[in-house]
FIVO-438400 format. One record per atom (N, C-alpha, C): residue in three letters; x, y, z. Coordinates in steps of 0.05 Angstrom, whole numbers, plus 5000, padded with zeros to 4 digits. Each point is the difference from the previous one (the first is absolute). Example, Ala and Ser with C-alpha at 12.3 -4.5 7.8 and 13.67 -1.06 7.14 Angstrom:
ALA526448865156ALA498250245000ALA501850245000SER499350214986SER501650245001SER498550225014
END
This chain:
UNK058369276907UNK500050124973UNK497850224998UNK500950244996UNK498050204996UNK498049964975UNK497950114993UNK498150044988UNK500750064970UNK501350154993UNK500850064977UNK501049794976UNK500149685012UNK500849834980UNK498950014982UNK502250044963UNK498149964986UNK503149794985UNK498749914977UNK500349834984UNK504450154993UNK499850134987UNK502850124997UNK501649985018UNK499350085021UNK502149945028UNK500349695002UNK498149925001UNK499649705012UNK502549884983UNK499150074958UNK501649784984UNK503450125008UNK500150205002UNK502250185007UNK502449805024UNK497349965031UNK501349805021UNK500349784987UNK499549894984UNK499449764992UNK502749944982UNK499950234984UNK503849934978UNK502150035017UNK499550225014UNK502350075024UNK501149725019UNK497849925007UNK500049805018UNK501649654979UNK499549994986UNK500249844979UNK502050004988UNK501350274995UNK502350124988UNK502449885020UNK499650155024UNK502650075015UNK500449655016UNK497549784998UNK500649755017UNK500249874971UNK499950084975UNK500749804983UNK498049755006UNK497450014996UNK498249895000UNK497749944975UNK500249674993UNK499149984971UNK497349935007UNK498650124999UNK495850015002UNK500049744982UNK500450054980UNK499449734974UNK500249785023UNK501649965007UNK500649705005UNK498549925028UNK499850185010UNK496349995024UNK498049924980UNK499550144984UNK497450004983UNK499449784992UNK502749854986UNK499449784974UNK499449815030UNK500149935017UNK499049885024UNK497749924995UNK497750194992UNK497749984989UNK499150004978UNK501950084968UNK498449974986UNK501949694979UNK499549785014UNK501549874986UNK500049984971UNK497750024984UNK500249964969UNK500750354983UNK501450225027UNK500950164984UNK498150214988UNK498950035003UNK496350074989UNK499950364997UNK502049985026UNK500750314999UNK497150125020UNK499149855016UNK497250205012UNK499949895030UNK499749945020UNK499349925026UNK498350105016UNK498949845018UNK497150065014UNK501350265026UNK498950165004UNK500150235015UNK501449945027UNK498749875006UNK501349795032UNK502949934997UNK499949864976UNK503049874998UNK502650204988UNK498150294992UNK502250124990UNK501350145026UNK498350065020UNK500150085029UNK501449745014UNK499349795000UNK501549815017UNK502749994987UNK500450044968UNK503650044993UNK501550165010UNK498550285002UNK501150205008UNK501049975032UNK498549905014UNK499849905027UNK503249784992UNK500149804985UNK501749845013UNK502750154989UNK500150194978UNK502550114997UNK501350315016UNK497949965033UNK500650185013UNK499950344996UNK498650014987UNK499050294987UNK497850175026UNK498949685004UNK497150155015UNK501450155034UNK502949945005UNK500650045019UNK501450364995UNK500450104971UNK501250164996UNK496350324984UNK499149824994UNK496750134991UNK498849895021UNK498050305012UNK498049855010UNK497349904974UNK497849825017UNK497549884989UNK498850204975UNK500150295019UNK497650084977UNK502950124976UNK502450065001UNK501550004974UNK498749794987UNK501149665007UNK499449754979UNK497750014995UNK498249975007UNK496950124993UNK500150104978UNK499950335000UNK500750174975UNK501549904980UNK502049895002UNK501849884977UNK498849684985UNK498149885024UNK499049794990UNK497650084984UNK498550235012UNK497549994983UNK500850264973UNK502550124996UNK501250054989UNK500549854969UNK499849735009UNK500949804974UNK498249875000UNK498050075012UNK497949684998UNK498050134965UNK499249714988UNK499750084978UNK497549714998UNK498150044982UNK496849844999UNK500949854977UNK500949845005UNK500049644988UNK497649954980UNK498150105013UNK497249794993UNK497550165019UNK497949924997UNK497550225004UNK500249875041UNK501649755012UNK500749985027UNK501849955012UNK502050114981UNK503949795006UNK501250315005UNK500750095014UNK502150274999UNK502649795016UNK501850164985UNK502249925009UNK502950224992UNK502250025006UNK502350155007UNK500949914976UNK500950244986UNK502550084976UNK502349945008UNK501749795006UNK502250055023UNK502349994965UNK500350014967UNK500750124992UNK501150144991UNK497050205002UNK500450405004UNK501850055022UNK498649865032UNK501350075018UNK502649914996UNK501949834992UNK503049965009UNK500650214979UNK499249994987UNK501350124972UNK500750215004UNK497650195020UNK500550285012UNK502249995022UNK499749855016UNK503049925030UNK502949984992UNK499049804982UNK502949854986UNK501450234978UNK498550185006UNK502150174981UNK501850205015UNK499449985031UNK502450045014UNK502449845007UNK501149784979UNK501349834996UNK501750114979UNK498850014970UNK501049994980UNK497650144971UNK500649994982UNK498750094985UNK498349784988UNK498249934985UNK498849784987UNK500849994971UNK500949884983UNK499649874974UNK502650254990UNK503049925019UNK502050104993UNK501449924974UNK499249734995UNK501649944979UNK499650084971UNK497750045003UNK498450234967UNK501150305001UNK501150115020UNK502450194998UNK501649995027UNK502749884984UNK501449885022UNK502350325012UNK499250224982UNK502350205007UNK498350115022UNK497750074999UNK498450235023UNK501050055025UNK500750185011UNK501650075017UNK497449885029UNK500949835010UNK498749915027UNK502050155023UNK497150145022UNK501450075025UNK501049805018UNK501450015013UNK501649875021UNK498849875022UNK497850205008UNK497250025010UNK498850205002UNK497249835022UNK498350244983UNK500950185027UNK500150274994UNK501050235017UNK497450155021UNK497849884987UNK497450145017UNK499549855019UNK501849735006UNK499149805017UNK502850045029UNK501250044989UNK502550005019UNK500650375007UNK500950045031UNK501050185005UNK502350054998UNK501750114977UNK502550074994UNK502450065024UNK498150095014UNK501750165019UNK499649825032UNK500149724988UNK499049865022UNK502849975027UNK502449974982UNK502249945005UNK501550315021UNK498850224997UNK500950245006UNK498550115015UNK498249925009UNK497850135026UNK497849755001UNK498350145023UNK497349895006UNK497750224992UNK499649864975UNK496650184999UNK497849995022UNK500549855011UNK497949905012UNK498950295029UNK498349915003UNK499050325021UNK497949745020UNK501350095021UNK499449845026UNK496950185004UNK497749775003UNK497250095005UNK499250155017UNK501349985031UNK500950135018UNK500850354998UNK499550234993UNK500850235003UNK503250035021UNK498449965027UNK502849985022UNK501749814989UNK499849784997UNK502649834986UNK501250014977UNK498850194990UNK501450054966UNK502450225012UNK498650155020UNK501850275012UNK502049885017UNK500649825012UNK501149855016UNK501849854986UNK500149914969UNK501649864996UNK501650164976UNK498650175000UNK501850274988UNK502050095019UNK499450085022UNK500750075015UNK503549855005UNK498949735006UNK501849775006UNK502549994980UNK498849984971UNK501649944978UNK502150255003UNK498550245007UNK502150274998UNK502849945028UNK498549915018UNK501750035023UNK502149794977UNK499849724995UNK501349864994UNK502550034981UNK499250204980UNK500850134984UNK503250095010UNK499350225024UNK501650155008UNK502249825020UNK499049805005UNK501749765011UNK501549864983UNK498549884978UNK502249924982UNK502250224993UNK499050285000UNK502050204983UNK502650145015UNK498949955024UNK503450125033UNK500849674995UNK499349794997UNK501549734997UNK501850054981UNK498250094975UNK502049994969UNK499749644989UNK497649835009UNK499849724999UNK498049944986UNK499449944975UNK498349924986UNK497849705011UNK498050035013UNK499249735004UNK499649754977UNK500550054971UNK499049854987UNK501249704996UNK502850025006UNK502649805003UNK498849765017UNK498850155027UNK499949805021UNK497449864996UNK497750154981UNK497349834991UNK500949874978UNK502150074982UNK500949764968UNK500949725025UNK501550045021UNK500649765015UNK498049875009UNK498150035008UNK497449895016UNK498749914973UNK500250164977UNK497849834979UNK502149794990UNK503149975000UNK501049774995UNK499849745020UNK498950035017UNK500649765022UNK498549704990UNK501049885003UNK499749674989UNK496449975010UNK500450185016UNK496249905011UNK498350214995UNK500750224975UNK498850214994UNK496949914982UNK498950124998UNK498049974968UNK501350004970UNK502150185000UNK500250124974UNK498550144985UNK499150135018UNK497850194972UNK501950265006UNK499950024975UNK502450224991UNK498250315017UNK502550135013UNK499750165015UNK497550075026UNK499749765008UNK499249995017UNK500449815024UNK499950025020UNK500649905030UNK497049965012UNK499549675023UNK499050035015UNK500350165026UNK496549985002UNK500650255030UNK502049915021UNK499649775011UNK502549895014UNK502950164991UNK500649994980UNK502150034988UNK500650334997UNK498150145002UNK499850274992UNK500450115024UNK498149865020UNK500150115028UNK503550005018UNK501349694988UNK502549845016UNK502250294989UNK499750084973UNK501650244991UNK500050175006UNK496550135002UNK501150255011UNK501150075036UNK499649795013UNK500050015032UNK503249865012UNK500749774979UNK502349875006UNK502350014987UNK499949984973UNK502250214980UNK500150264993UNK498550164995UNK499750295002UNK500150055033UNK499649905021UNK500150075019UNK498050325018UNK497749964982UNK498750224993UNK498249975029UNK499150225014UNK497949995019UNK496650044989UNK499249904999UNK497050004975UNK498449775020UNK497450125011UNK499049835019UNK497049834979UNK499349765012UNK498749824979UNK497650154995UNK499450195005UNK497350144987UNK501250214974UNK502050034999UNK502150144981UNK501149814981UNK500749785009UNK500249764978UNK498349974985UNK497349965023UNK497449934977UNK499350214990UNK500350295000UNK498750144991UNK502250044963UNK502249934997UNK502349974984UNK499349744979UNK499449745031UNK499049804968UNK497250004986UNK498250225017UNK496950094984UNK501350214982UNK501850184998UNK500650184979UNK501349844983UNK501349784993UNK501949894980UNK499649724995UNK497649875016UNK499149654996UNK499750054964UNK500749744996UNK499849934971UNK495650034992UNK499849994976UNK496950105003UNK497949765003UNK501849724986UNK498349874996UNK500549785029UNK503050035010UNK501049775016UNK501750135028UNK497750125024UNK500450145014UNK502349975018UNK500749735002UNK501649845021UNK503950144986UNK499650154978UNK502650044988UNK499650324999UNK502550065002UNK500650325001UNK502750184978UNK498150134983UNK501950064974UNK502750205019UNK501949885005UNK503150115015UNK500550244971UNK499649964976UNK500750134982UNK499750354997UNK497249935004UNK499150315003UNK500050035033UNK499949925020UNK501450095021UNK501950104999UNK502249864997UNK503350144997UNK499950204983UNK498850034979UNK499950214980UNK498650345012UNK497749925024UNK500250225010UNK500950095025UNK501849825011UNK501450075021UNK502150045005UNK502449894969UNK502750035001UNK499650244993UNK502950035003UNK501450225001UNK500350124967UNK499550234981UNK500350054974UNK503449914998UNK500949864980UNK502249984995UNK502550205003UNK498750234985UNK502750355015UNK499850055017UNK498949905026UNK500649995024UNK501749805016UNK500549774992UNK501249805016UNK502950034991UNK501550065021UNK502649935012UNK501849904973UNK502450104999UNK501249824982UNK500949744997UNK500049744989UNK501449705012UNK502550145010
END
């Protein structure tokens, strides 16, 4: 984690992360504060965070910042965590609070600063590597021009691999196994395993590396629709 952590980014990883695994903090928390109290000792708001798997998605000094963020003086020797303030701020990448005192207000769908829209249609992502970002540009173009003398959309043959009885099911995405068995044994594609891996580092899911979004793959490798062949 570079130097620049400050508090905004951190709460930022923190809804994102929370958002997209559908993860209820409250119910870590109340772990510790049984009578409801609404405050917890600093440790324990860090050991919740810890058991609802956060600390694997933030590093230390984010939770840090966000813990001493909320910590608030009890008494002239008691400090202890707002946890609250804090859900109250998280949890409103859920839903709105105190909907029913105006039940028309137009609530978003989600929140849009947390998710990349365009997740489904490319890889934002930019390989750390200089040479491998150029390399898998490189790759994707050759690929391109393969799918497009075929006239064969790859996306058909990854919707099959994400239906298989022994799939994950996470919608539009394939394990690498599975990513790799397509492009080499059903696509029949020549792509050597440093070209695989360099394909499932451009398109691994963000939070769950072992899965590879097929979605925005096929999206930049098929063929534009006024090009393919008539049925």
């Amino acid at each position: 984690m570079t130097q620049d952590v400050s508090l905004e980014s951190a709460m930022r990883r923190l809804k994102q992360h929370v958002y997209k695994n559908r993860i209820r903090v409250k119910e870590f928390l109340m772990d510790f504060d049984k009578l409801n109290s609404g405050y917890v000792f600093p440790n324990h708001f860090l050991s919740a965070l810890s058991m609802a798997g956060i600390d694997r998605y933030l590093s230390a000094k984010e939770l840090e910042l966000i813990c001493e963020n909320y910590k608030v003086q009890r008494d002239a020797t008691l400090v202890m965590v707002d946890t609250r303030s804090f859900l109250h701020e998280v949890e409103l990448v859920f839903t709105m609070p105190h909907l029913e005192k105006d039940p028309l207000v137009d609530v978003p769908s989600e929140p849009s600063e947390l998710l990349d829209k365009t997740r489904y249609l490319k890889s934002s992502r930019i390989l750390p590597d200089p040479q491998d970002e150029s390399a898998v540009i490189a790759l994707l173009e050759r690929l391109s021009e393969t799918t497009l003398k075929r006239g064969q959309p790859v996306k058909a043959f990854f919707d099959d691999a994400a239906q298989d009885d022994h799939s994950a099911k996470l919608f539009g995405h394939v394990t690498v196994p599975q990513f790799r068995q397509v492009l080499t044994t059903k696509l029949d594609w020549v792509v050597s395993d440093p070209e695989v891996a360099l394909l499932v580092a451009k398109f691994r899911h963000e939070d769950k590396p072992e899965f590879v979004n097929y979605i925005a793959f096929s999206c930049t490798v098929d063929p534009p629709e006024r090009y393919l062949p008539p049925q």
